[in-house]
N, C-alpha and C positions, 0 to 999 in steps of 0.2 A: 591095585590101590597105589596111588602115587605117597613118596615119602619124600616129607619136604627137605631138605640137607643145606649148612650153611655155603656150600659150594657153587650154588647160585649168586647171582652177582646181588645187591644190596638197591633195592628200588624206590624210588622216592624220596631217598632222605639226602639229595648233595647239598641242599643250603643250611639242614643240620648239621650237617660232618662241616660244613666251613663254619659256623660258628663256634662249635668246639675247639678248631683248628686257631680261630684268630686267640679264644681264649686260653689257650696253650702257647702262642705265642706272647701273649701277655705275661701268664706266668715266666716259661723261659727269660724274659725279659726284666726279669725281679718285682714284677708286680703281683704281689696274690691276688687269684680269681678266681670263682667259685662257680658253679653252673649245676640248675637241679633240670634233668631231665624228667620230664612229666607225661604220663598220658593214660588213658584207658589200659585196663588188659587185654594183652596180644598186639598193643601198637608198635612194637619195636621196639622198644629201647633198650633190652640187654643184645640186638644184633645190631645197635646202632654205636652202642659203646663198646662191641668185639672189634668194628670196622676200628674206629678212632684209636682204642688200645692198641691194637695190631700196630696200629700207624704210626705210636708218639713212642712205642717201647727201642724202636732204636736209641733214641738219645734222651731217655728221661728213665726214672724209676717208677713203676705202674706197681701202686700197693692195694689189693682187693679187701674190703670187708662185706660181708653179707649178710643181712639181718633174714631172719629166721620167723615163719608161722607159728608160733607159741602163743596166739592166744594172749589170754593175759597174763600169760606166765613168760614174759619175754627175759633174757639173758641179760646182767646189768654189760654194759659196754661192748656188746656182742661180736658188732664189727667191728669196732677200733682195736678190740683184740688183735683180730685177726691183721689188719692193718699194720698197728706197731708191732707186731710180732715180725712182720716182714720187713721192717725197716729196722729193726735192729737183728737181723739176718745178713740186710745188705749192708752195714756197716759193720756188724762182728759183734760179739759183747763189746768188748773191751774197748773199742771205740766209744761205742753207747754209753757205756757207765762215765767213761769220762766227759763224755759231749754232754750229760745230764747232771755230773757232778753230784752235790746234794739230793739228787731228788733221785738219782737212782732206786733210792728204797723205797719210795712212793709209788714208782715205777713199775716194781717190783710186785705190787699185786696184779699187776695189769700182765707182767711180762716173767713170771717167775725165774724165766733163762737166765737175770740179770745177775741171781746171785746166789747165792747156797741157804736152804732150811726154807722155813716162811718168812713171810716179811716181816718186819715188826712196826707194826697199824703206829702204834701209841708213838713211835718215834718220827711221823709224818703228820700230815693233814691234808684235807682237799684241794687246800692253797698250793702246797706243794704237788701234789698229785698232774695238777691242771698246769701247773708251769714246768713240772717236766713234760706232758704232751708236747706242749710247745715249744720246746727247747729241744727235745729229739726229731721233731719235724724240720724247725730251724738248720740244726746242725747236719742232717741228712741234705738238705736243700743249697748247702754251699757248695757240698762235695756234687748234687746234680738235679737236674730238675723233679722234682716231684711233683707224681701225679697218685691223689689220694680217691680213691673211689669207693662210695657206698650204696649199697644195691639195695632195693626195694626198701627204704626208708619208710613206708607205713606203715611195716613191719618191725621199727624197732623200739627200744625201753624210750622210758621219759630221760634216764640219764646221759644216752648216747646222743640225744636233742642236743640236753643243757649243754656236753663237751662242745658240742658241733657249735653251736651259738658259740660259744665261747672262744673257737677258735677262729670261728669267721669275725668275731668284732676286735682280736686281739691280733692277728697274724695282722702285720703293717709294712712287711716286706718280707721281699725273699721267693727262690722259685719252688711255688706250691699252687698248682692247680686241687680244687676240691671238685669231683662231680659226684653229683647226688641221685639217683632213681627213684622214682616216686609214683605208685600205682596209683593216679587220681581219682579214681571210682572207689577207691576203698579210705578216701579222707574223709572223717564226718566233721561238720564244721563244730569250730568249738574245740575238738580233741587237742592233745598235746603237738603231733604231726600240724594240723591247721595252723597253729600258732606261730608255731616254729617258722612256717614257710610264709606268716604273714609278715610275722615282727621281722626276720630277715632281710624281707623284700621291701619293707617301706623303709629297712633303714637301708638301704642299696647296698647290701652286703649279699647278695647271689643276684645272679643273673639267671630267671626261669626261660627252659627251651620246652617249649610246649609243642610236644606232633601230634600232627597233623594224622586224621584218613585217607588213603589215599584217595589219588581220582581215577576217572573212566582209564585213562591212557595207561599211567602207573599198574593200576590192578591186572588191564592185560599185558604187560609186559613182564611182573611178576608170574601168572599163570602160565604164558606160552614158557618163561624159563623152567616154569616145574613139570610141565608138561612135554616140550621139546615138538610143540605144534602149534599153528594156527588156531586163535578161541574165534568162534562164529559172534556176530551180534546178539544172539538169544542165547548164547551160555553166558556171556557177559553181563548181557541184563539180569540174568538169574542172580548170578555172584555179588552183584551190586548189592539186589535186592536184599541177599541175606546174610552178606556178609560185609554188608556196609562201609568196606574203604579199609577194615581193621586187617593188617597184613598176618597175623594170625590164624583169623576166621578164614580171611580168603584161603592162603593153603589146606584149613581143613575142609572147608567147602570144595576146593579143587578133589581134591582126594575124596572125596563122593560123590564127582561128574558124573560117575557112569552109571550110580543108579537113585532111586529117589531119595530125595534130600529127609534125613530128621526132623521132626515135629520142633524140638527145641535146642536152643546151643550146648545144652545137659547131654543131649541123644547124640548130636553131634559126633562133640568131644568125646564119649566111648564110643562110637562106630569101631576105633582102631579096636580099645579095649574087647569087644567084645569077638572080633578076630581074632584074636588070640589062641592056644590051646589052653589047656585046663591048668596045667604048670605057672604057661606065663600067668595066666588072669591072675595064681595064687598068690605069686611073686611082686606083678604088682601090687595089690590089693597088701600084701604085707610093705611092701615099701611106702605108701600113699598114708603110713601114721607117722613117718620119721618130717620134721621139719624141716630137713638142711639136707646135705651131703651126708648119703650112709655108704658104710665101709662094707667092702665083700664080705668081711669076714661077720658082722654082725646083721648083715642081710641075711645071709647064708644059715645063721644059726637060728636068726626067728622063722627060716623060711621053712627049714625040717626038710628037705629033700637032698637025695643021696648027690653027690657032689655032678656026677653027668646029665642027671637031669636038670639041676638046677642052672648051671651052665646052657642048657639047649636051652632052658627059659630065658634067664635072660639075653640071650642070642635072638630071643623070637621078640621080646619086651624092645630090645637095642632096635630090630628091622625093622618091628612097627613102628616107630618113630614115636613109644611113650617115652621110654627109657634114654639116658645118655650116660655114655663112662669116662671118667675123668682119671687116667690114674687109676688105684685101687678101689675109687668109690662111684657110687652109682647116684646120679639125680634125674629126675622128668625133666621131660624135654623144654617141658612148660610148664608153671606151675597151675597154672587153668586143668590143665591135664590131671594133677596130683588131686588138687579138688573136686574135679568131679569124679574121680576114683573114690576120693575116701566118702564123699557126700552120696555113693551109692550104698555104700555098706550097711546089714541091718544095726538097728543099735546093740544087739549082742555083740556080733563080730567087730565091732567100732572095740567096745569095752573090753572084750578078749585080744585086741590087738594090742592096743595104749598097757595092758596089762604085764603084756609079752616086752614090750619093752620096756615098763619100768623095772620090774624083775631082773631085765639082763643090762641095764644100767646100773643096777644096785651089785648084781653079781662081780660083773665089771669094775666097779666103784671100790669094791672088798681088797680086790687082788692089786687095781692102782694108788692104792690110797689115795685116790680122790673122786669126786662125782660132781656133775652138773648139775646143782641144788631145783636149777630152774627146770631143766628138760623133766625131771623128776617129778616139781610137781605138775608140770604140764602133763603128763602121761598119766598117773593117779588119778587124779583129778576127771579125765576125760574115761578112766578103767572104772568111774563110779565105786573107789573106793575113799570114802572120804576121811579115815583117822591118818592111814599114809599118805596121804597130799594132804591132811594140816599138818604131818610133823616135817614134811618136803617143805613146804609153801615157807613156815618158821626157819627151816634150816636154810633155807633161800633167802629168805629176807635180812638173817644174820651174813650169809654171803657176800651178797650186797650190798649190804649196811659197811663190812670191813672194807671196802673194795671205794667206799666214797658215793658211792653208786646210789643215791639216799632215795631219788625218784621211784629209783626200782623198785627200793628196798620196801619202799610205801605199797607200791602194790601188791608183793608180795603176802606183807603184814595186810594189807585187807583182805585180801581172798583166806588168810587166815581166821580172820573173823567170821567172815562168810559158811565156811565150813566147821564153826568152832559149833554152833548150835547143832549139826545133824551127827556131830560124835560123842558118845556119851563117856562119860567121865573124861573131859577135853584137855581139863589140867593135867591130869595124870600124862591123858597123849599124848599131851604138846609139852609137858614137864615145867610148866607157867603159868601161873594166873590169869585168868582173861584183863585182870585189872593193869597187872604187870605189861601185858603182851600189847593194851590199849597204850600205856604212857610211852614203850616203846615205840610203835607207830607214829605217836604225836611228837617226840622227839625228829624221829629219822623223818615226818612231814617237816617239820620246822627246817630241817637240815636242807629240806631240797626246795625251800623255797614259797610252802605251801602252808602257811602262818591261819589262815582261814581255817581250811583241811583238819591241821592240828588242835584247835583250838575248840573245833567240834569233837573230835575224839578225846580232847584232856575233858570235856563238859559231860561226856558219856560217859565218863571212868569213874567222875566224879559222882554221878548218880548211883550207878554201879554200888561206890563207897557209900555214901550216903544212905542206902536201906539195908546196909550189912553190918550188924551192929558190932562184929568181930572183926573190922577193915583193919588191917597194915598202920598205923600210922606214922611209918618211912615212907607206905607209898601215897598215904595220902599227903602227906608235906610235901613229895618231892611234887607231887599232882598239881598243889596248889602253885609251887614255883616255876612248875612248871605253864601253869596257862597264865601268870603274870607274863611270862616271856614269853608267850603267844598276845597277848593283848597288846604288849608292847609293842612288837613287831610289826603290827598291824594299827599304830597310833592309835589305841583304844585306851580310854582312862582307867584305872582302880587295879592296876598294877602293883603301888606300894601296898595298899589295902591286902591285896592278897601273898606280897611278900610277908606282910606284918600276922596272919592270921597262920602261914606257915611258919614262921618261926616260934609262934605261938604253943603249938604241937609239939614241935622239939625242945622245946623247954619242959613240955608236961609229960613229954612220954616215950622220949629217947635221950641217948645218952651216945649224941653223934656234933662234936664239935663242929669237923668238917664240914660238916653241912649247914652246923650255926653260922660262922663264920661266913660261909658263901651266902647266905643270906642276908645278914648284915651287909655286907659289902654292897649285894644289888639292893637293898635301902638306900643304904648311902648315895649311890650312883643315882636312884632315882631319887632322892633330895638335891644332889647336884645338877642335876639336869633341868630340876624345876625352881630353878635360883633360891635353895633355901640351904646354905653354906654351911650355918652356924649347927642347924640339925645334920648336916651330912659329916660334919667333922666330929659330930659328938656318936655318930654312931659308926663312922670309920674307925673312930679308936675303939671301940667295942671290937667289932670283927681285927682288928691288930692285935690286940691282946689275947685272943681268943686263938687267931691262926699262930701265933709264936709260941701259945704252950701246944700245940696240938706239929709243929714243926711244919706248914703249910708254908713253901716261899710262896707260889703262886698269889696265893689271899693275903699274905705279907704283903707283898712287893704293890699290890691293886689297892689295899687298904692305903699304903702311905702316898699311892696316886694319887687316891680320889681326895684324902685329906690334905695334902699339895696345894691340890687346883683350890682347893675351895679357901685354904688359909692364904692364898693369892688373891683372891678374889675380895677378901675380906683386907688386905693390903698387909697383912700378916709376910713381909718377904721373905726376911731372914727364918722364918720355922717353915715355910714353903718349902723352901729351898732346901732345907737339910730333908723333910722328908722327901723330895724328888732323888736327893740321891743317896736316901737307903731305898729309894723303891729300884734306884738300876743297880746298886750293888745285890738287893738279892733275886730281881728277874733275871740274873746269870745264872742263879743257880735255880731258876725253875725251867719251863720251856720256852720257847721263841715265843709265845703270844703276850707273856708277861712284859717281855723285852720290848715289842709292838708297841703294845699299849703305855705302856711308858715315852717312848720318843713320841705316840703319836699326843700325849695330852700335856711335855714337858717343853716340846716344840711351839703347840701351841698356847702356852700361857707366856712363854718367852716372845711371839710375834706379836700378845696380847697386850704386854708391857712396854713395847714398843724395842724390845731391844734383838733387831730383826736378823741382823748377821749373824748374832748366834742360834735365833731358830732357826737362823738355816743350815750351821752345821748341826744341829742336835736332828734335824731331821734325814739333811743328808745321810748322818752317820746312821738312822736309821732305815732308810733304802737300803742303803750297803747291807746291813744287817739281815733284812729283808730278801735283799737277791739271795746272801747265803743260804737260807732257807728254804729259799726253793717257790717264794710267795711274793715275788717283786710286782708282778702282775694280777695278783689280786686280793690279798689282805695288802699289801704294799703300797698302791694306789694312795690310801688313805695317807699314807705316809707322802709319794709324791704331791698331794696338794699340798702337804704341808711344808713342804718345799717350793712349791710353785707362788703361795700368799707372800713370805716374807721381799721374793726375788721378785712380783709386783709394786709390791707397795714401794720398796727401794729403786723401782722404773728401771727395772732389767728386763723389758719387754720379749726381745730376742732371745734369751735363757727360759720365759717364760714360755713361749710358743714351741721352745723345742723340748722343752719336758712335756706338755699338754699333749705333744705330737704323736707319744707312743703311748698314750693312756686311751683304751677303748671308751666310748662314751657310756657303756654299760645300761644299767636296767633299773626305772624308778623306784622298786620295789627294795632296792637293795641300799641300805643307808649309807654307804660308805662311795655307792656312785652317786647318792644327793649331792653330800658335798663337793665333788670333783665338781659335778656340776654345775653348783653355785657358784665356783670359781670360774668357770668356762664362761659361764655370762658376765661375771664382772671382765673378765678380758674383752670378750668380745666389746664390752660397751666402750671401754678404753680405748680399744682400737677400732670403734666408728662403726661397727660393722650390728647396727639396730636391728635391723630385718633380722640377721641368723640368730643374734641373741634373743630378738622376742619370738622367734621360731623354740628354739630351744625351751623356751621361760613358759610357753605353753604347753607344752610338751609334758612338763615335768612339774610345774607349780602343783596343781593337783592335789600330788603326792607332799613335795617340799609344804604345802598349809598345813597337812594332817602331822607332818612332823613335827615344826616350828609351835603348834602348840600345846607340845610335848616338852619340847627340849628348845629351854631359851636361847641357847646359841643359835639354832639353825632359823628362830625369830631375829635375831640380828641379824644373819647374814640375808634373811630374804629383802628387811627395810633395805642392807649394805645394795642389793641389787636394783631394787625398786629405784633408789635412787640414783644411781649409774646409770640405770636404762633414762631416765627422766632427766640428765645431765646430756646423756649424749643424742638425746632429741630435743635437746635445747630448751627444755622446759621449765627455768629454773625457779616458777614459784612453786610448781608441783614438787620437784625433788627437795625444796625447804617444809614444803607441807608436809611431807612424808615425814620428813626428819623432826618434825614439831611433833606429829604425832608421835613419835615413838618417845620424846619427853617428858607426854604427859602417861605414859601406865606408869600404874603402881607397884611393878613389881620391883625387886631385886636388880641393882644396875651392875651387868655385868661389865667387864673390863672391855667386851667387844662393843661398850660406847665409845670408848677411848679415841680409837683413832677416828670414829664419824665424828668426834663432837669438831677435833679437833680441825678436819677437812670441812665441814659445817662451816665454817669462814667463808669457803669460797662461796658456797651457797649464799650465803648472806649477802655478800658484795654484789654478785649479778643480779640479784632481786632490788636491791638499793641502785645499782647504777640504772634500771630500768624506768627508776621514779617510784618505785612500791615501799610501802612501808615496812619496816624490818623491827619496828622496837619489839613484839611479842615474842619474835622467835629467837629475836640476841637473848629476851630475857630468860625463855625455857633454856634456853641453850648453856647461859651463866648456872643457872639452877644445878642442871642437871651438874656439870662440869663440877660444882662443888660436892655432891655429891659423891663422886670417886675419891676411894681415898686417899689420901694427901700421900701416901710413900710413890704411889703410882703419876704422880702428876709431875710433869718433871717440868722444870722451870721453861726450858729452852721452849715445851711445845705450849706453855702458858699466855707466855711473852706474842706467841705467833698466833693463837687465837685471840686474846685482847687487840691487838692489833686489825686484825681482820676485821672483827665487831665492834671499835670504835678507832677507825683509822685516823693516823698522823702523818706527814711525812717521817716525824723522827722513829714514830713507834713502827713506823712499816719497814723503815732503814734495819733496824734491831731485829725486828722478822727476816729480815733477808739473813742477817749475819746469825741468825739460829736456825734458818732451813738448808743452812751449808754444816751443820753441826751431824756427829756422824748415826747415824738409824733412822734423821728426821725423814720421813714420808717424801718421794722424791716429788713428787705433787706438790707442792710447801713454796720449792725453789721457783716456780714457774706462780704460782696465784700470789707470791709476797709481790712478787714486782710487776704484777700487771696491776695491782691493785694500786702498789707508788706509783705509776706511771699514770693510773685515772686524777690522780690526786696531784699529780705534777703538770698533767694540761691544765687543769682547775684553774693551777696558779700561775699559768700564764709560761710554765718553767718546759717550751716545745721539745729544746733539744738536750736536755735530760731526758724527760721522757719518751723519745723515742730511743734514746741508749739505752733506758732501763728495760723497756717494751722489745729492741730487739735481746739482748741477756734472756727476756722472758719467752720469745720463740724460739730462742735455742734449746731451752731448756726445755721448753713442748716439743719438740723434734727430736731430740736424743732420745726421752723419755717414750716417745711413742704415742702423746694420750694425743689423742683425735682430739675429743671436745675442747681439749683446753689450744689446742691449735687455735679452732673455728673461734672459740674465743676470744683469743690475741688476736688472731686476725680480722676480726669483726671489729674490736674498738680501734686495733692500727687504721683500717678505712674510714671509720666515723671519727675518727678525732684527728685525721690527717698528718699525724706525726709519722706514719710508713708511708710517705707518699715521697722520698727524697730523690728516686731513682726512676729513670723516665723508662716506660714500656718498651720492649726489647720485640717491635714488628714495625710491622708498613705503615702501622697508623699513625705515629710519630705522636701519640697524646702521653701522657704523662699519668701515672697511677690516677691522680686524684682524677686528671677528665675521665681517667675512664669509669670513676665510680659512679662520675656525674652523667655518664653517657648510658651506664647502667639504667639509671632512675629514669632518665627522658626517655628511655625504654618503655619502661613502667608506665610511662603518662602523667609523672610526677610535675606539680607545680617548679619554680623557683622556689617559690617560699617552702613546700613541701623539702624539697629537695636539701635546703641549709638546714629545715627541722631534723632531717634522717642523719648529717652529716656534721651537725653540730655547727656550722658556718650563718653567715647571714644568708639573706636572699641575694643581697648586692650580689656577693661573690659568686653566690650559682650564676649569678646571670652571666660575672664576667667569663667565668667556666664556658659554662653555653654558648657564647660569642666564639671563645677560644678554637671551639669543637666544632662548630660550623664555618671557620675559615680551614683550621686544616685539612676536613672531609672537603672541600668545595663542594658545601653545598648550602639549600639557603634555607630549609625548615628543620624543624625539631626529629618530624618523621623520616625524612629521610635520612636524617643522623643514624635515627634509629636503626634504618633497612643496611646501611653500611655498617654500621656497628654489628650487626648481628651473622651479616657475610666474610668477617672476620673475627 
């Protein structure tokens, strides 16, 4: 029997290995690149990633993770484990802790090396967690190139996904090659793995390498290498036939040339196995239940044979080419191999093996103080014992759950369900209520993203409670608060309703402030959200009073937020404002998300007021605050747009682009990348670039409708973009209609009218200079404007829309000398003086108005706005006051001929042509005359055909 050995040269794959190879050079290069190798099993790809390894380990860092057969009891973060465990190897602790600074302790579940005792969960979060990844990757990456590899990815948890995603949308530089392996036959569409590898790939964040079967030529030059002989034409066609191109099969088909071939690829693949002696076959057959890498010594002990025979086994296991050894541990040579070993076993010996090993994991588990909650319950589980894999699956799911791991932690917690009805008396077993262990679940689903998921388990639990006329009612209050924040999540209405119905319970039948108070609060929040201020401030001070006798800074510091916003709202300043800063004086002394949420809603009511320079330190300062945490990159985000809106509107274009630059564009479902979003299109419309913005706007509206009408702000900022995109396609009675409409709902006018009413000028003036009529939308517009209240309206930007909606020269002068006043909107400075400038040709006044008109493109050029260019420079050519400076080519015509050479292009009349240009006919004609003596030539069309050949 021939045995196949990686010492043969490597067949068919050189235009794989150079794709890898250029994407290694990429990396090297500081660009992160990602590559998922894909294919059938036995097509190569762990000998195709040994070649390329081997190859790039001279001058790079080669970090292995390998995801494990578990079933659906897979490990939370399995192989990034293993990963960052080797990377802060190769750097040393002490390097690590410092290259991760804060987030070391977050780190710290993943990497326990990092630092003495357990971690402590409560002093981190997932935010932190996810940007130490990234920050030890980073920091490993300056010192040398890294190469991050994950092996058989449809084998791994949902949380080693989410990481992966997260790092492929956030890493933005730096040398870090990612390769991925991915056994294609074993993705079902739909699953978590499917997803992953779609959403990745349409956002061109991996590059898929998909191999190939080999061909006729490739498979004999594989076989003569394993053979060390010439294959005839009729062994070749046999091997085709049944071994299909898969470089796998082909070696095991080689390896049973010499007599007749197996019924199936099952009979096959034991051929070896059943060669064997009585030892090996037992050895395998006990190794074919471990998942991963088994150790000698825990081989050795479930195998039961005296130490020389075991050895001749596995010596005979190693020859046959099942077995391979690594170091002190043993794996198949294939995992095809491992399968159809354990897929022969009866089901007895199946349940007596998984049995043997959860036994000597637990024994194991005793003496190290610790166990692998997961391999655990995957072993139980498969030993048909089902009390100890539900109290494994529970202790797994709590594993995971600390660890951030929340995808996992979900699955776990279901298959705890699963197995909670065939164990009797289950609470006792699992030491939890099924009611309990449900709301658990729904929480740790909500945690990973799965808002749906949860919201059918909080509705189960709630049933549960419902026919049990002895229910909790802790757990059912928290039930009810809890599928509020499922409904929410999911922009579904009767959210407050079910906050109100649980706080309802706590009043009548516990005696748990804490919990009143957080209640209250998410009232409050959801009255602010739904522009009803005057209730959200009356029941913030409920939850204030509440959290201050019960010593709550967290619900303190959130209480005098949400009351802040809303007494701002209501033009209430000065009591706004003292409570904004007892909410930062006492989010110091709670945790970093009170401090968050503070800068992120004191920043934005300061941008909302118009007084931009200081949202943008209040937010700055809370970035900063933000990086120290260890969350800059993702509760942080929320905070950079709120740095990015002020440094817009003030037309700091450049500053804007380069903060957007290192923000991932994230995931619709996630509220905190809507917003980023919403801002990412009002740039883009700024700077001209319609397609990407209405790419994007489709992409995500969807989600952004089901938000907006929930939460009025994120209804403002969708009309904010409606009509940016409708500005910078030049369509400016749609972007006035948009704006009309939003003056006539009835609801509560938030302060994010302020600055559209205020920008609504410009609107108005391109609609009116078109010849369209404007009086209904000045007059919504007046409306609405007086509606805000009077503390908020500040003279300077009063002056500047009156003017816009009923233009002077005097009163457009007084707009200019208010949009140089300091926060005014830098847009202000560029539409006062094109608007004096329409209003100074009127009157005859040319060369003013072309001073005023160039002031007005300069002021669109520093500024960056695109439309308001196209703008300026659309009325400079129709109203002839930019035409001072004669064209700089061979045609020797002069601005205006050429606009007028444009038109004759067109097929346009004389007369047409003074209509487009605001001149007579007489003068197109003299134009035209002009333009056919300089061209020499003696018609309109051949004007045109030179005109267009330059």
């Amino acid at each position: 029997m021939t045995v196949p050995t990686d010492s043969t040269a490597m067949v068919g794959r050189d235009a794989d290995l150079d794709e890898l190879r250029r994407a290694f050079e990429r990396a090297a290069g500081g660009e992160p690149s990602a590559v998922l190798v894909e294919g059938e099993a036995g097509i190569g790809k762990t000998r195709l990633l040994r070649e390329f390894l081997t190859e790039v380990a001279v001058g790079a860092d080669v970090h292995v993770g390998r995801c494990l057969d578990l079933g659906t009891a897979r490990s939370a973060y399995g192989p990034l484990i293993s990963i960052l465990r080797s990377i802060v190897e190769r750097l040393g602790v002490a390097d690590a802790r410092a290259a991760v600074g804060v987030g070391a302790e977050a780190l710290r579940m993943l990497v326990p090396e990092l630092g003495d005792g357990a971690a402590q969960r409560e002093l981190t979060s997932p935010d932190a967690l996810r940007g130490a990844v990234i920050t030890l990757i980073e920091a490993a990456a300056e010192r040398a190139p890294q190469v991050l590899v994950v092996e058989d990815v449809h084998w791994t948890d949902d949380s080693t996904l989410g990481m992966l995603s997260f790092l492929l949308r956030t890493l933005q530089s730096g040398r870090v090659l990612m390769v991925i392996t991915c056994r294609s036959d074993d993705v079902r569409r739909g699953d978590a793995v499917s997803r992953f590898i779609a959403e990745t790939t349409r956002a061109r964040l991996i590059e898929r390498l998909p191999l190939q079967r080999l061909d006729e030529a490739a498979t004999r030059l594989l076989v003569e290498q394993l053979s060390g002989g010439a294959l005839t034409e009729a062994a070749l066609e046999r091997l085709m036939e049944r071994a299909e191109g898969v470089p796998f099969f082909i070696e095991e088909v080689a390896c049973c040339a010499a007599g007749p071939l197996p019924d199936s690829l099952r009979d096959m693949l034991l051929v070896r196995f059943d060669q064997l002696d009585d030892d090996a076959r037992h050895v395998v057959r006990v190794a074919s239940g471990a998942e991963g890498m088994l150790s000698h010594t825990l081989l050795a002990e479930l195998a039961g044979l005296p130490d020389e025979r075991f050895d001749d086994a596995i010596r005979g296991a190693v020859r046959g080419g099942i077995l391979s050894v690594d170091d002190d541990q043993y794996t198949f040579r294939h995992a095809l191999l491992r399968e159809a070993v354990h897929d022969d076993l009866l089901p007895g010996e199946r349940a007596r093996l998984h049995r043997g090993y959860a036994e000597a994991l637990e024994k194991r588990a005793a003496s190290l103080d610790r166990c692998d909650r997961s391999s655990l319950a995957h072993h139980w589980r498969l030993a048909q014992v089902p009390d100890r894999a539900l109290v494994a699956s529970v202790a797994a799911m709590h594993e995971a759950k600390n660890r951030f791991a929340f995808a996992t932690a979900a699955r776990f917690g279901e298959l705890a369900l699963e197995l909670w009805e065939q164990v009797p008396d289950a609470e006792s077993t699992a030491g939890l209520s099924q009611v309990h262990l449900m709301r658990q679940i729904g929480s740790i689903l909500r945690n990973a993203g799965e808002a749906e998921r949860a919201l059918s388990v909080a509705e189960r639990a709630l049933d549960l409670i419902d026919a049990d006329p002895h229910a909790d009612p802790a757990e059912h209050a928290r039930l009810l608060r809890d599928k509020a924040q499922f409904r929410s999540n999911l922009g579904l209405p009767g959210s407050t309703e079910l906050y109100v119905q649980a706080l309802e319970i706590v009043d009548a039948a516990l005696d748990d402030d804490r919990l009143r108070a957080t209640l209250l609060n998410q009232i409050a929040g959801k009255h602010m959200l739904a522009s009803m201020p005057r209730e959200a401030i009356i029941t913030a001070t409920q939850a204030l009073e509440i959290a201050q006798r019960v010593g709550d800074p967290y619900e303190i510091s959130v209480a005098h937020n949400l009351r802040g916003t809303c007494r701002a709202y209501l033009g209430q300043l000065d009591a706004a404002f003292a409570d904004y800063r007892e909410a930062a004086r006492v989010a110091s002394l709670s945790n970093g998300g009170a401090e968050l949420r503070y800068g992120v809603n004191y920043s934005d009511i300061l941008s909302l007021l118009g007084r931009h320079h200081e949202a943008f330190e209040v937010a700055e300062a809370g970035v900063a605050r933000a990086r120290e945490l260890g969350v800059e990159r993702a509760t942080g985000t929320l905070m950079v747009q709120n740095v990015v809106e002020p440094l817009l509107t003030l037309g700091d274009i450049d500053a804007v682009t380069a903060r957007l630059a290192v923000v991932p564009i994230g995931r619709p479902q996630v509220l905190n990348d809507q917003y980023v979003v919403l801002t990412r299109i009002r740039v883009l419309a700024w700077q001209g670039k319609v397609d990407e913005a209405e790419r994007l706007r489709e992409e995500w509206m969807p989600t952004l409708h089901r938000t907006g009408e929930l939460e009025r702000q994120a209804w403002y900022r969708i009309i904010e973009n409606d009509i940016a995109l409708a500005v910078a396609r030049g369509q400016w009675p749609d972007a006035l209609d948009c704006l009309v409409a939003m003056t006539r709902d009835d609801g509560f006018v938030l302060l994010h009218a302020y600055r559209l009413l205020l920008e609504s000028g410009w609107l108005v003036a391109e609609v009116r200079a078109s010849g369209q009529s404007t009086e209904v939308a000045v007059t919504a517009i007046r409306r609405l404007w007086s509606e805000l209240p009077a503390a908020v309206r500040a003279d300077g930007w009063a002056s500047m829309l009156d003017a816009m909606l009923d233009p002077s020269t005097d009163a457009l002068r007084a707009a200019i000398d208010a949009s140089e006043q300091y926060d005014v909107p830098a847009i202000m400075r560029g539409v006062t003086r094109l608007e004096l400038a329409r209003l100074l040709v009127r009157a005859g006044e040319r060369g003013e108005a072309q001073a005023v008109l160039a002031d007005a493109t300069a002021v669109a050029h520093e500024i960056g706005h695109v439309p308001l260019q196209k703008s300026i420079a659309a009325f400079g050519r129709a109203s002839g006051v930019a035409a001072a400076d004669r064209a700089a080519d061979d045609l020797e015509l002069t601005v205006r001929e050429r606009q007028v050479l444009e038109l004759v292009a067109e097929g346009l009349s004389n007369r047409q042509i003074g209509e487009r240009l605001f001149i007579s006919a007489k003068t197109a004609s003299v134009h035209v005359s002009a333009i056919l003596r300089k061209l020499g030539v003696a018609t309109r069309t051949e004007a045109a055909l030179v005109g267009a050949r330059h």
